[in-house]
C-alpha positions in Angstrom: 154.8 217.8 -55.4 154.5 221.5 -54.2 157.0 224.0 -56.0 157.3 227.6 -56.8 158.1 228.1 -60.3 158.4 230.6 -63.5 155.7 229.9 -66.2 155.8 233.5 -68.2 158.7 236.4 -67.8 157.9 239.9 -67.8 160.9 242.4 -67.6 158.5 245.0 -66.3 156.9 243.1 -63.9 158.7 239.9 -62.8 156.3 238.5 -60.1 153.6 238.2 -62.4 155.2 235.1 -63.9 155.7 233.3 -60.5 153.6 230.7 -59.3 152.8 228.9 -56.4 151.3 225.4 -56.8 152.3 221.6 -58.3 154.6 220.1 -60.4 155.6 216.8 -61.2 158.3 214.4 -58.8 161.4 214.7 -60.3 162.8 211.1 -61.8 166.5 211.4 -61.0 168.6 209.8 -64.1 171.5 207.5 -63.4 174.3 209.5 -61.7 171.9 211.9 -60.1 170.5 211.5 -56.4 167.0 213.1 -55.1 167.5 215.8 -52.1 164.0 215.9 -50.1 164.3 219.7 -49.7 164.4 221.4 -46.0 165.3 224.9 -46.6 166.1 226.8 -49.7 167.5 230.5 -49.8 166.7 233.5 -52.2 169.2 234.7 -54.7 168.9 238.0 -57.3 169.3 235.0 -60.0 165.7 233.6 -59.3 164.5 237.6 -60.2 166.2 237.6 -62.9 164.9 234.6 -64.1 161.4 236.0 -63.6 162.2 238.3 -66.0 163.8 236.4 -68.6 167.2 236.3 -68.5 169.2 233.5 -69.1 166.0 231.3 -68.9 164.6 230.7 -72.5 160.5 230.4 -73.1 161.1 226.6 -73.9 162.1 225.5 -70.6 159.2 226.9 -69.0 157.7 226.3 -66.7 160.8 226.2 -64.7 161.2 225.5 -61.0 163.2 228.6 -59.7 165.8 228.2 -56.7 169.3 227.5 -56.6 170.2 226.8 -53.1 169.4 224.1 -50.8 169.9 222.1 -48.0 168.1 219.0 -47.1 168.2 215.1 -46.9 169.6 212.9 -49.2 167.9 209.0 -50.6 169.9 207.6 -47.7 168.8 210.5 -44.9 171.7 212.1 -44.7 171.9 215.9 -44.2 173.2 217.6 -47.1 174.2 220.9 -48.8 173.3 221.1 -52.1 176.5 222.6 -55.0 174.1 224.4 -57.5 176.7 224.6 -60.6 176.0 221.4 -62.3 179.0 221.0 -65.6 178.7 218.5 -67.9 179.8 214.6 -67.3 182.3 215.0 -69.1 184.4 217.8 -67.5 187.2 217.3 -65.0 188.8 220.3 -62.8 187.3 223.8 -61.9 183.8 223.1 -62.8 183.7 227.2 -63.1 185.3 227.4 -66.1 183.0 224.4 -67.9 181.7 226.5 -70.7 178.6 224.2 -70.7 177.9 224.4 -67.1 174.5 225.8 -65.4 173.2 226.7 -62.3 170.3 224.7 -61.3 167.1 226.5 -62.3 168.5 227.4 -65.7 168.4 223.8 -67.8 167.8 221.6 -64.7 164.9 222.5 -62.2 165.6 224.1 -59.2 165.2 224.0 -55.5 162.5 225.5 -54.7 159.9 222.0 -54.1 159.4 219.4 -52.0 162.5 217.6 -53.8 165.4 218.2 -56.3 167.6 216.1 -58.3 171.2 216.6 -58.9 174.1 214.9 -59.6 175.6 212.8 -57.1 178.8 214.8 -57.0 176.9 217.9 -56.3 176.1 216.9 -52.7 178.1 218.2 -49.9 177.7 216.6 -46.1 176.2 219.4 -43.6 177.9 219.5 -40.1 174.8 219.1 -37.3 176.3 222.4 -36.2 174.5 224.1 -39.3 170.5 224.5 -39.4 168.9 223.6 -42.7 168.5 227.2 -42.8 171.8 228.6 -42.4 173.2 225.8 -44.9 170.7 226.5 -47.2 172.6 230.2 -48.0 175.4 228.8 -48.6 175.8 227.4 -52.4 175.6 230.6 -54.3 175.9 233.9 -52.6 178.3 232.6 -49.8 180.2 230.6 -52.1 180.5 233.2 -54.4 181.8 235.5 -51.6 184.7 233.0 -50.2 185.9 232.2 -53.8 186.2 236.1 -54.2 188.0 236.3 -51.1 190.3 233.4 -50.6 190.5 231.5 -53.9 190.7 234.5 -56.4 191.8 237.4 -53.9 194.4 235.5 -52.3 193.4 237.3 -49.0 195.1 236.1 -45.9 195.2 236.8 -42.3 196.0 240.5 -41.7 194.8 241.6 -45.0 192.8 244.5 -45.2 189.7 244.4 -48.0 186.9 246.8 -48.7 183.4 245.7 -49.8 181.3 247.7 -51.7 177.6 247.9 -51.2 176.9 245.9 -47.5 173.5 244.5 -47.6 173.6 242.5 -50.3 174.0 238.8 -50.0 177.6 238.4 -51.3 178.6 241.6 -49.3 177.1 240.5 -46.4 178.6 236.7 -46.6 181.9 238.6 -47.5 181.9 240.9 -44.4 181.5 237.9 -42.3 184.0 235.3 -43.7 186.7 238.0 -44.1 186.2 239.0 -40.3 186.1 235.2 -39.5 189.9 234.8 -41.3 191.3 237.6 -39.6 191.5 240.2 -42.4 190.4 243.7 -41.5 187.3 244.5 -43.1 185.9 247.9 -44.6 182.0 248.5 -46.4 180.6 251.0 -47.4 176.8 251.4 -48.5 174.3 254.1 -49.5 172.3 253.5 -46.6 173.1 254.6 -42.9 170.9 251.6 -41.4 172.7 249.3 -43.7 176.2 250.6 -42.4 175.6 250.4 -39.2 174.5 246.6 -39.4 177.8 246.2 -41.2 179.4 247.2 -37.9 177.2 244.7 -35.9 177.8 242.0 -38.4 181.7 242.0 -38.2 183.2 245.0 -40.4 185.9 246.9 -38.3 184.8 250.2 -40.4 182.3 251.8 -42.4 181.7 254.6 -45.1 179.3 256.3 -47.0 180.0 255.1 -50.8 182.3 256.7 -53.1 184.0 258.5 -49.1 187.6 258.5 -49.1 189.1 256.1 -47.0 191.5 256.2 -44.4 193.9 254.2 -45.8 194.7 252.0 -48.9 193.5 248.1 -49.1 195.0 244.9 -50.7 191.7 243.9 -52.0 188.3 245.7 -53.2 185.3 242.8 -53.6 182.9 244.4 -56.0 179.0 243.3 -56.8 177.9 247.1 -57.6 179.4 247.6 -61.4 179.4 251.5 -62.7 178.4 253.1 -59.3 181.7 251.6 -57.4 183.8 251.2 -60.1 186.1 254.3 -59.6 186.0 254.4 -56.0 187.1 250.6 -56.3 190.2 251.5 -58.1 191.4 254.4 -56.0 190.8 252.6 -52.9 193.5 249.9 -54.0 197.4 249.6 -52.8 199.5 249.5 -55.6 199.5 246.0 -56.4 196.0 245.9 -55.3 193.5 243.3 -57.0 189.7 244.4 -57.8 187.8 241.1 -57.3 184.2 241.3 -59.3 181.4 239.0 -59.4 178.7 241.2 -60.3 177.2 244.3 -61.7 174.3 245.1 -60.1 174.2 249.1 -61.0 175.1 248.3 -64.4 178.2 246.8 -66.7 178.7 250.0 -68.6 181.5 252.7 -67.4 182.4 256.2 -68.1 185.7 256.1 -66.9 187.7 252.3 -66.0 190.3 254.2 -64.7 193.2 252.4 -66.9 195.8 254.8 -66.3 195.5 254.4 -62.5 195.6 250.0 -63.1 198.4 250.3 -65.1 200.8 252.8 -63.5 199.7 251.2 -59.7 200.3 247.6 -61.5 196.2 246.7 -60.2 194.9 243.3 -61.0 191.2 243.5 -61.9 189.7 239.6 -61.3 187.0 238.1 -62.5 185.0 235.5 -60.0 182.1 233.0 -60.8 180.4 230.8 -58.3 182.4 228.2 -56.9 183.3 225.0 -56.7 182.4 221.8 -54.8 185.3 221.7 -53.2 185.3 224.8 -52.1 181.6 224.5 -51.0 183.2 221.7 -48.7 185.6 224.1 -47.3 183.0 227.1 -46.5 180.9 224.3 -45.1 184.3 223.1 -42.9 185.4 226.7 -42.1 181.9 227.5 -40.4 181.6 224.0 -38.7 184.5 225.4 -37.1 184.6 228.9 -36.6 181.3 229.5 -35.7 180.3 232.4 -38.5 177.1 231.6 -39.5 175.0 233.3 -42.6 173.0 236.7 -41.6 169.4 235.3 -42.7 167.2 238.4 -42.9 163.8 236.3 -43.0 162.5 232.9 -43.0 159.3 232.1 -44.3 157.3 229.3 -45.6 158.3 228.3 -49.3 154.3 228.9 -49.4 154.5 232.5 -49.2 157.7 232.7 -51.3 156.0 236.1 -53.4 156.7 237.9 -50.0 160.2 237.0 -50.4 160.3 237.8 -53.7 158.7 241.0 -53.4 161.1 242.2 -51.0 164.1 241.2 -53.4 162.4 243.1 -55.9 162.2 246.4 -53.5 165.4 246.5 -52.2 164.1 245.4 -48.6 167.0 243.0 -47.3 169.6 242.4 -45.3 171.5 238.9 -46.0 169.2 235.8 -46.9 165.9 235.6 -47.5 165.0 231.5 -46.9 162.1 229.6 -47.5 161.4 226.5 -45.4 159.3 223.1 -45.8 
């Protein structure tokens, strides 16, 4: 079957180890079903697998890709939950320490077909294309447990988050507009702030800018670069939800006086789960928000998509069709 996949990493220069050509059908062992693959979405996970982290040389060569929508053994259209935990575990798959995302022991989403197990498959509402359902399972997922599951954001709310452009930025942006919280980002870039504004955010700001007022929740993907700003943006009582550290883990200053003395809660927030995959899926079925895809291309010329990762050049999802 056609598949893009990993065969070498190279820290230096990740593309190098992508390739574009055939792999063996998946067999799908008992418990596991076989999604034929419609459309599958870019994350910064599949780069960093390219480069060798948290993919080891002995599971190469390794079908990148962890989203996907498609059709299931019996035609129906599905979303595909990419955290697979082991048989074994019951409750928040997220805190399985033996879970993985698919492309990291299992292969991944980017072919003509994937298998997973049967519990991993969430029904897609006609009202979402392949397309749009196909950004769902990491970066939008991510974004809605940040928001509603471990921020505890409601209606009326007011949250900040850091670095629009991004996918989980840009899937926060629009599910926090679509709950009725009021909805501050900031970015680097003007271009990038002002497609905030189009894309639902009631305000933007240049990062690190002081901001107008004070907010009950800061999501944060950046790492070092926000880190400060994130905890002085805060109410007292505030929570700092963080998923990511794109700029970098290490920090000069965590501002510990300021948590302490203001009472902050800094969160930490992984993926999600399957049910709450089925409940992003139900809450755009029937609000109408819809994933920002910034390009759709054929999963033939997936090295486009990756290259523009790599630079930097995107706003929301990149998706690859079949």
């Amino acid at each position: 079957m056609f598949a893009v996949y990993a065969d070498s990493f190279s820290s230096d220069n990740p593309l190098s180890g992508l390739v574009v050509g055939e792999r063996p059908d998946p067999v799908a062992p008992d418990g596991w079903t076989t999604v034929t693959v419609k459309a599958a979405s870019l994350n910064h996970h599949d780069v960093w697998s390219l480069r060798g982290v948290g993919l080891k040389d002995e599971a190469l060569p390794m079908i990148l890709g962890c989203d996907a929508a498609g059709l299931d053994e019996d035609g129906n259209e599905v979303v595909v939950h990419a955290v697979v935990s082991d048989p074994s575990w019951s409750g928040d798959e997220t805190f399985d320490p033996r879970r993985s995302l698919l492309s990291e022991r299992h292969q991944g989403t980017f072919a003509d077909k994937v298998v997973v197990p049967r519990r991993n498959v969430v029904p897609k509402p006609a009202s979402l294309s392949f397309a749009e359902a196909a950004c769902l399972p990491t970066a939008w997922l991510t974004a809605y447990r940040m928001l509603f599951t471990r921020g505890g954001l409601t209606a009326g709310d007011t949250v900040l988050v850091q670095g629009a452009g991004g996918g989980v930025a840009t899937a926060a942006i629009i599910l926090g507009r679509a709950a009725g919280l009021r909805v501050l980002a900031t970015s680097r870039d003007e271009h990038k702030r002002a497609r905030a504004l189009e894309i639902g955010a009631h305000e933007v700001f240049e990062s690190g800018a002081r901001l107008p007022v004070k907010v009950d929740a800061v999501m944060e993907t950046v790492g070092r670069a926000t880190w400060s700003h994130s905890v002085r943006s805060l109410k007292p009582g505030g929570r700092l939800v963080i998923s990511g550290t794109t700029s970098g883990p290490q920090l000069d200053d965590a501002e510990l006086t300021r948590i302490f003395f203001l009472q902050l809660s800094v969160v930490g927030s992984t993926m999600g789960t399957r049910d709450e995959l089925a409940s992003l899926v139900s809450m755009l079925d029937a609000t109408g928000a819809r994933p920002l895809v910034d390009r759709t291309l054929p999963m033939d010329q997936a090295a486009d998509g990756f290259a523009a990762m790599v630079a930097g050049d995107v706003f929301g999802k990149i998706v690859l069709t079949r």
